[in-house]
C-alpha positions, 0 to 999 in steps of 0.5 A, a space after each residue: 500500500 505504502 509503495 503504490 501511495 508513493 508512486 501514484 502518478 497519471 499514465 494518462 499525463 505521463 503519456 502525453 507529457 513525454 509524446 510532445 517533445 517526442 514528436 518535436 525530436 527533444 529528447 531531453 525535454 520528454 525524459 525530464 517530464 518523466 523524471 518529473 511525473 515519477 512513480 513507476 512509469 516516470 522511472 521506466 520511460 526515463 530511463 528508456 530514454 536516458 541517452 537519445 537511442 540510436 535505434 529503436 531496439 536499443 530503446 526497447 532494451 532500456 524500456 524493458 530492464 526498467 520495467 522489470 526492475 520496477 516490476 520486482 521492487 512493485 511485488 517486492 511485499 507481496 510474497 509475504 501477504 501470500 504467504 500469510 494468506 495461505 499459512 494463517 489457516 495452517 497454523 490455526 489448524 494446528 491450534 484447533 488439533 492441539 486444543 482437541 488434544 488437551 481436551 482429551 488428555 483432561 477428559 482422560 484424568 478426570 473422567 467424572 467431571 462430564 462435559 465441562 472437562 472438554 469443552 475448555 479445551 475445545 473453547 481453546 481449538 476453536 479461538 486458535 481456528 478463529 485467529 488463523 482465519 483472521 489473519 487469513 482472509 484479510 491477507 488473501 484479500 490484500 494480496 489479491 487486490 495488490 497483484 490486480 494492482 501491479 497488473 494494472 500498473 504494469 499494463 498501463 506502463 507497457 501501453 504507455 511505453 509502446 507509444 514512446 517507442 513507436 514515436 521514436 522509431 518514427 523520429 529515427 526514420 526520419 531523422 537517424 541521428 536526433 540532435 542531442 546525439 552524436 553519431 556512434 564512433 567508428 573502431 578501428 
């Protein structure tokens, strides 16, 4: 919740923020929006633009190592709500059978006390089994809401970086070197 209330930001903006000087060739100008708009997609497109790319292949690398290190610093939580959400019951389990068991274990020394004798250990398995799911179902439900997140995020990210990089293979059609660049040097 933290990591996705820091990084809020609009794709939408982010989008039409770096498009535009895009399209007039400065390349400085789209990745100093992005680094401005920040959040997830603000560092991957910055980043995808980081040096003028000399061929629409190269920006696609950039795009796409961003976008997976962004992608694992997204889900970076995520593992421990999962693991919460499907342990939780397990260990509420284990409670409810150690309860049990030390119902039966009173039952068996004290036989004449009836019903009352069983019912303190089966009052103790049954808040065991209530704190596993009380744990559980929230966690599960947190966890699932986050993963639809980053898949949200993550798509919008994608589409927006594809745009980017259709605009740029246009420009380097047009315009194999952009101005800020400079021609690769030749090795001998």
């Amino acid at each position: 919740a933290v990591y996705f209330r820091r990084n809020r930001l609009s794709l939408e903006l982010l989008g039409d923020g770096v498009t535009d000087p895009l399209r007039k060739g400065n390349y400085g100008e789209a990745r100093a929006v992005a680094r401005m708009i920040g959040g997830f997609g603000g560092r991957v497109v910055a980043a995808g633009l980081e040096d003028p790319p000399s061929s629409p292949e190269i920006a696609q690398d950039r795009f796409q190592g961003a976008f997976l290190q962004e992608r694992i610093r997204m889900e970076k939580g995520l593992s421990i709500l999962g693991t919460l959400g499907n342990n939780a019951p397990f260990i509420g389990l284990f409670g409810t059978v150690l309860g049990i068991i030390r119902a039966f274990y009173d039952l068996s020394f004290n036989t004449g006390g009836g019903p009352s004798v069983v019912m303190r250990g089966i009052s103790e398995a049954l808040v065991a089994t209530a704190a596993g799911l009380f744990v559980a179902i929230p966690a599960v439900i947190a966890y699932n809401y986050f993963q639809r997140r980053v898949k949200e995020v993550s798509s919008q990210t994608e589409s927006v970086y594809l745009r980017i990089l259709s605009l740029l293979r246009r420009n380097l059609e047009q315009n194999p070197w952009p101005e800020t660049s400079t021609p690769p040097m030749k090795r001998g």
